[in-house]
N, C-alpha and C positions, 0 to 999 in steps of 0.2 A: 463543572470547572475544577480545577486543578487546587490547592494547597499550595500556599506559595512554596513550602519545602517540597514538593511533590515539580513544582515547576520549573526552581533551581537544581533540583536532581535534571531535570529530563536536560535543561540547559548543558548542565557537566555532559550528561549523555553525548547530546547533541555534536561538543568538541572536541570528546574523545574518539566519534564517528567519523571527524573529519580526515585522522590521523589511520582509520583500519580500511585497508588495501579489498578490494571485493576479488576476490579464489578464479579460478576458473573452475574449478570444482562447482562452485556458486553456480555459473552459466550453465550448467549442462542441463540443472531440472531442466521441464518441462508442464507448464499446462494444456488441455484440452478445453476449450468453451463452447457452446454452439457449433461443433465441428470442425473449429479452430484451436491451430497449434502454437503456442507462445512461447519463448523460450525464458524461462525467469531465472532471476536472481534470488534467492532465499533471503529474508531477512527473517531470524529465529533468534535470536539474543538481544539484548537490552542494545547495547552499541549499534547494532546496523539496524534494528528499527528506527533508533533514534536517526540516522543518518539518511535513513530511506532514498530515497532521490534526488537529495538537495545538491546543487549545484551544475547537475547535469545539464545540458544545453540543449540537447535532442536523444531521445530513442528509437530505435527501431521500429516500424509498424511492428512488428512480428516478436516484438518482446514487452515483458514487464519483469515489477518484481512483485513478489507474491511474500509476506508479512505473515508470520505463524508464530501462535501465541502459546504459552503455558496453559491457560486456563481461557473456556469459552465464556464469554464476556461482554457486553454492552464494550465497544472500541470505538475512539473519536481518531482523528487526524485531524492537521494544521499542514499547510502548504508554506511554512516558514523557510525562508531560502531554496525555495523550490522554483527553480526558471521556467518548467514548460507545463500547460495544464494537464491534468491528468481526469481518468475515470476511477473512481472508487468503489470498488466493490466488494461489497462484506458476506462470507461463506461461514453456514454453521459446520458444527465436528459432520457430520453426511455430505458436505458439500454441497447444501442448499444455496442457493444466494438468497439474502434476507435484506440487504440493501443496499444501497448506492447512491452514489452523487456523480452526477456527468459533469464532465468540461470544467473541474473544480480551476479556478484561475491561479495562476503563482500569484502569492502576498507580497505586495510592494509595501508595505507601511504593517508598524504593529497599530493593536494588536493585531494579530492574522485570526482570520476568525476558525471556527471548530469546525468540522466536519464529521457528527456522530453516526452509529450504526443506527440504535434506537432498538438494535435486539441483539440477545446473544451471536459474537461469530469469531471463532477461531482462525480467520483464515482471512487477508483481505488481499485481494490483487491489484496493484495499480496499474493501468494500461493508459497508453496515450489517449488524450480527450479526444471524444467522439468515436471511440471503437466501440462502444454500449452500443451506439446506437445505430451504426454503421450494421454489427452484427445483429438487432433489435433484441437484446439480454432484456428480459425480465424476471422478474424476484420469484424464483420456486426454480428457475434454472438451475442446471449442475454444472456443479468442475468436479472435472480430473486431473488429480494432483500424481505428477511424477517424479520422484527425486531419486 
């Protein structure tokens, strides 16, 4: 759990996310999973992590956004303002997947609960719920990360 001062940061985060425009520079990566191609959104800075997906109403089968950290690290998520479910998937620095949450629900009520990796991962991709299992992704899979 969070520090309350650690909470009120991510909060500030969170508002100042609402206010930065996503690039089209942004759209162009690309991941590969199981032999599939997803086109992501980078979130690499403090502000568009915070901002992740909140708000959005629907995504593309064929896209996500893919979350890159400074440092490899035990990483939690919250579905706070988040309208559509998602699959969470956590990648160490090799691209391993180390773990995941499927069909995590948008949080209608606080608090919204945590969603941890439970092992180091640099890297987490959110894709629309039920692509894990549609594609059957299990934990030792690879990504390919293109930017």
């Amino acid at each position: 759990m969070q520090k309350p001062l650690s909470y009120l940061r991510h909060l500030a985060l969170m508002l100042l996310a609402t206010l930065a425009p996503v690039t089209s520079a942004q759209q162009q990566s690309y991941v590969e999973l199981k032999g599939n191609r997803f086109s992501v959104e980078i979130a690499a800075d403090d502000v568009t992590r915070a901002r992740g997906l909140m708000y959005r109403e629907h995504m593309a089968a064929d896209h996500g956004m893919l979350f890159v950290f400074e440092q490899e690290a035990p990483q939690a998520f919250w579905m706070k303002s988040t309208k559509i479910p998602l699959d969470m998937l956590f990648f160490d620095h090799t691209g391993k997947l180390v773990a995941l949450h499927q069909r995590v629900p948008p949080c209608i009520a606080d608090p919204c609960p945590v969603y941890p990796s439970n092992a180091p991962a640099l890297y987490v991709l959110e894709l629309n719920g039920g692509a894990a299992e549609r594609l059957k992704v299990k934990l030792g899979d690879s990504l390919a990360i293109h930017r």
